[in-house]
C-alpha positions in Angstrom: 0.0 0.0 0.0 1.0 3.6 -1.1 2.8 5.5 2.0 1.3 9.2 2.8 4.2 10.7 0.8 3.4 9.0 -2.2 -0.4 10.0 -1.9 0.8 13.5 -1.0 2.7 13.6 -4.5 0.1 12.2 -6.6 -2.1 14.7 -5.1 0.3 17.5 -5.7 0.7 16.5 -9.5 -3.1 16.0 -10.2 -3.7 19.1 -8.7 -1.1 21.5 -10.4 -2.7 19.5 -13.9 -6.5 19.8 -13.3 -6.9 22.6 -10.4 -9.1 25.6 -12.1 -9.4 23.7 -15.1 -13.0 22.8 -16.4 -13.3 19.2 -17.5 -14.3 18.7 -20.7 -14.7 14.4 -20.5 -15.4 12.6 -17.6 -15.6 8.7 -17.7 -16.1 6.9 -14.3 -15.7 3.0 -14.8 -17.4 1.0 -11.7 -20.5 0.3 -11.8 -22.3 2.7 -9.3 -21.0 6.1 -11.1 -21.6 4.4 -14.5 -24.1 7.0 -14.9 -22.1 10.0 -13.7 -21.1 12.7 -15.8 -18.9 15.6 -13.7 -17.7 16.9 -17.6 -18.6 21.0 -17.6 -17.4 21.4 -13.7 -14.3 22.9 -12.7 -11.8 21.3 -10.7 -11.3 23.4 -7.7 -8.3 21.4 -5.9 -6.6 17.4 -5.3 -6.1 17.2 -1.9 -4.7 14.0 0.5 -6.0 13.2 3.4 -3.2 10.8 5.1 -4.0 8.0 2.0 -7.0 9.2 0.7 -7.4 11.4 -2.5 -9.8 13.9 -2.1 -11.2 15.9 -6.3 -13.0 18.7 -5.2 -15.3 20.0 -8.3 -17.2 23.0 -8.2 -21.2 22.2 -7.2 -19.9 20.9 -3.9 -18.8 17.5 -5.2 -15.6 15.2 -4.0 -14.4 12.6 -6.0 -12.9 10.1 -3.2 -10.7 7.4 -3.9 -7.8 5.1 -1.9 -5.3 3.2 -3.7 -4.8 0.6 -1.4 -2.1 -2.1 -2.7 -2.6 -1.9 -6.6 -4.3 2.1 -7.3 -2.4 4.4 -9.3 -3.2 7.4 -11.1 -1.3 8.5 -14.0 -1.4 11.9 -16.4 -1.0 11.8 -19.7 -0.6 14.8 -22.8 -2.5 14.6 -25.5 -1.7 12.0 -27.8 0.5 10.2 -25.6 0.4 6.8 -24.8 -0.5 5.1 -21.9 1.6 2.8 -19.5 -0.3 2.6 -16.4 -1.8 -0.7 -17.4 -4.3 -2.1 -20.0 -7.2 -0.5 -20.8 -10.1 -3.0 -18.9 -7.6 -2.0 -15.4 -8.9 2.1 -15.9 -11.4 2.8 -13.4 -11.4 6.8 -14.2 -10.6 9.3 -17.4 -10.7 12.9 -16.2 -9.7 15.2 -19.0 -9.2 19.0 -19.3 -7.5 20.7 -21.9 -4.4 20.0 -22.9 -4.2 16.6 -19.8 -5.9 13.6 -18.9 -5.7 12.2 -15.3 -6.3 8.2 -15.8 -7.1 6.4 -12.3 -5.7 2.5 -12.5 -7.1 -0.7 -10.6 -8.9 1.8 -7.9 -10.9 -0.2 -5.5 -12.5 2.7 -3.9 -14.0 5.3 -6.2 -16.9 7.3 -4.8 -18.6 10.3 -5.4 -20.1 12.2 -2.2 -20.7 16.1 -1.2 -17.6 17.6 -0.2 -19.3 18.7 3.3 -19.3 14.8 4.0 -15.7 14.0 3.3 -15.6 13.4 7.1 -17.5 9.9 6.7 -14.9 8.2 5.0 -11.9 10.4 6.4 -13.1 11.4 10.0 -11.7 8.3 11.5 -8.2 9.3 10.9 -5.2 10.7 13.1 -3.4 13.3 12.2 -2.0 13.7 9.3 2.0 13.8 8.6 1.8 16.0 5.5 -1.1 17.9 6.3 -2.5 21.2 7.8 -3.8 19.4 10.4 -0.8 17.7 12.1 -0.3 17.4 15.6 2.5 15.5 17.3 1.1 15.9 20.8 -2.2 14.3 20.0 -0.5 11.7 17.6 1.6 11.0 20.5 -1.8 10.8 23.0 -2.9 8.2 20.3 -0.5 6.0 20.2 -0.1 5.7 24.1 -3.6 5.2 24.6 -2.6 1.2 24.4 0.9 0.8 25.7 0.7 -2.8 25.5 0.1 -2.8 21.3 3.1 -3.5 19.1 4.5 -0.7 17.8 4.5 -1.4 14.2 0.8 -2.3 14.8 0.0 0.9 16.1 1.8 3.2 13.3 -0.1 1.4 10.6 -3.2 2.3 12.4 -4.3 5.3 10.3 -6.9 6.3 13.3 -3.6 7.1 15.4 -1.6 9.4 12.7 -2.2 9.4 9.0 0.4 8.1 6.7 2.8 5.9 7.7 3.2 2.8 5.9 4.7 -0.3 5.6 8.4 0.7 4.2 8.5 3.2 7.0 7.4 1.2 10.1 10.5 -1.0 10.0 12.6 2.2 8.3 11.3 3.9 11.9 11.7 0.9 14.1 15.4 0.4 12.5 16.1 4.4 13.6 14.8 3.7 17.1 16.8 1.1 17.8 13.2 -1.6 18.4 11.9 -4.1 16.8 8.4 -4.0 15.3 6.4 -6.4 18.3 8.1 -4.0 20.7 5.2 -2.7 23.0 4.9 1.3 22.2 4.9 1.9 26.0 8.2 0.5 25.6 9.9 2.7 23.7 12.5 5.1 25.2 11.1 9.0 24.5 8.6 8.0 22.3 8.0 11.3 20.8 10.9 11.3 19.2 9.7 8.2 16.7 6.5 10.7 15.9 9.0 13.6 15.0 11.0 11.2 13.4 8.0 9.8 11.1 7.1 12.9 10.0 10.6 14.3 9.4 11.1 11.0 6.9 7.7 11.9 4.8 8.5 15.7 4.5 11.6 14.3 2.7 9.9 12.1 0.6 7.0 13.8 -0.7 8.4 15.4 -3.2 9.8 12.6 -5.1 9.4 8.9 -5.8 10.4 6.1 -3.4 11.0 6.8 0.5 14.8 6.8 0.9 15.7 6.8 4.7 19.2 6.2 5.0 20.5 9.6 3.1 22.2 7.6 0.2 20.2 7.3 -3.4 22.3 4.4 -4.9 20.2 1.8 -5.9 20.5 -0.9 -3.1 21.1 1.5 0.0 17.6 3.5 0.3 16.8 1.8 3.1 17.9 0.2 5.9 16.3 -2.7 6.4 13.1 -2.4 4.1 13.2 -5.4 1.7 16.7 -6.4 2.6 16.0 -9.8 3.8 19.1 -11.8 3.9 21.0 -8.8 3.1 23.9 -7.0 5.4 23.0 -4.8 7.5 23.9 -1.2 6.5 25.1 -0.3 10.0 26.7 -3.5 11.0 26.4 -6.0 8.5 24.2 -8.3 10.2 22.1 -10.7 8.1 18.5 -8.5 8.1 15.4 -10.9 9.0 11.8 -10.3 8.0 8.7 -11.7 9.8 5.0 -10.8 9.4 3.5 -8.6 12.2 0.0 -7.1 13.1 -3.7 -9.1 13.0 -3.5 -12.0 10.4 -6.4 -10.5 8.4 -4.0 -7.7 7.7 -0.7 -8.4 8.6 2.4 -7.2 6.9 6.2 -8.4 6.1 8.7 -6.7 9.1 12.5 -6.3 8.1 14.8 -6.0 11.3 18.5 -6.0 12.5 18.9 -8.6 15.1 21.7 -6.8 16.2 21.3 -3.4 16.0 17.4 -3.5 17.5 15.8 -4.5 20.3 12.7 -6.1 21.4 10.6 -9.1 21.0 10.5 -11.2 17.9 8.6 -14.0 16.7 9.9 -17.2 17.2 12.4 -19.0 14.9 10.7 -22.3 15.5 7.1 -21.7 14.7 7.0 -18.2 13.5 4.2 -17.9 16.1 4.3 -15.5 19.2 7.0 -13.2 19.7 10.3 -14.1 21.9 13.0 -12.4 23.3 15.9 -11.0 20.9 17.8 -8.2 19.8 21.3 -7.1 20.1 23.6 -4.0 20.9 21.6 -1.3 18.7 20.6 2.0 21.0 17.3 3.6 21.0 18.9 6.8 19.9 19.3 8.3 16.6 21.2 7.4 13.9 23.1 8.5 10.3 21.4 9.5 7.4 17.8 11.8 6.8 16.5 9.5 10.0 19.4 10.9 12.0 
């Protein structure tokens, strides 16, 4: 699933295309806005909310939709062809003149009055990139059950808006924890929120989430997808391992070295155990530093 930066940049580049721009084609592909036409309105702006797109159009209509694992949304001149996938994957053609904004495999695409954004988006926390951010009650969120894993609880939009999988072992890596670590666990723990938000600011301008400070292909991350893989810090063997509720649990990468913390168990893969080595909770090199 798309992390908040990458939301916030598609948002950013379908706004700057569309924003006060009247659309002059509008083609909605599932089956309950088959019969929707938005072509004549103007696009007023693309906003995110954590990772939810919002297209507000003039007449006090929003255009929601999430990208989940698969979503894209890709803009295209005119005559130019598409590569965002086949044609039977568009679920959205929004054109104004001179651009077309083509919306890929979206599983949510909904139409609702802009004054009710808040039913699909009033659940969540704060929002990293947004207007809205607030690191004390981000913080107040995520304490409110001390006991909960703390890679469970950052993927939990309802506690702060944005973080995703890359950056909850890029974070727990930073902090010196492993993901099972219980959050009331973690030494100054409001560091980890400054240090999530820090990451996505530096992100959000550009593709892929690098979090160690070096672009090279191969060293954007720390631990993220490096299974097997030295350790950039110590050269440790990195170790991945799912974490959070089974119905949506999501692959882990840790040091065993330089983090700390429970971790499942090597026999069954079940439960977590005791492990972790010599890493500090404290900061580190790189943009996480």
């Amino acid at each position: 699933m798309p992390e908040g930066d990458t939301v916030w940049l598609t948002a950013h580049r379908l706004h700057a295309a569309l924003a006060g721009q009247q659309l002059v084609r509008s083609d909605l592909r599932v089956p309950k806005l088959a019969t929707v036409d938005l072509a004549g309105r103007q696009v007023l702006e693309v906003v995110p909310r954590g990772k939810h797109l919002m297209l507000r159009a003039e007449g006090g209509v929003t255009l929601h939709s999430h990208l989940q694992m698969d979503g894209s949304w890709h803009l295209y001149g005119p005559g130019e062809r598409r590569r965002g996938g086949p044609e039977h994957q568009v679920r959205a053609v929004l054109e104004v003149p001179g651009r077309t904004a083509v919306g890929y495999r979206l599983p949510v695409l909904e139409l609702l009055p802009t004054a009710e954004e808040h039913t699909v988006v009033g659940h969540l926390g704060p929002d990293l990139l947004g207007p809205d951010w607030d690191a004390a009650k981000a913080l107040a969120k995520l304490s409110a059950r001390p006991e909960r894993p703390v890679g469970e609880a950052l993927l939990d939009q309802r506690n702060l808006a944005g973080v995703g999988n890359v950056y909850v072992s890029e974070l727990c890596f930073l902090r010196g924890v492993t993901p099972w670590t219980p959050f009331g666990q973690i030494a100054a723990p409001e560091k980890l929120v400054v240090l999530a938000r820090r990451l996505l600011a530096a992100n959000k301008e550009r593709p892929g989430h690098v979090t160690t400070g070096d672009t090279r292909r191969g060293r954007t991350h720390w631990v993220y997808g490096r299974e097997h893989q030295p350790c950039l810090r110590c050269g440790t063997p990195v170790r991945s391992a799912r974490h959070g509720p089974a119905e949506q649990s999501r692959v882990a990468y840790w040091c065993p070295r330089c983090q700390r913390g429970p971790v499942p168990s090597s026999d069954s893969g079940e439960g977590p155990g005791i492990g972790g080595g010599s890493g500090s909770t404290g900061g580190t090199a790189g943009i996480g530093g």
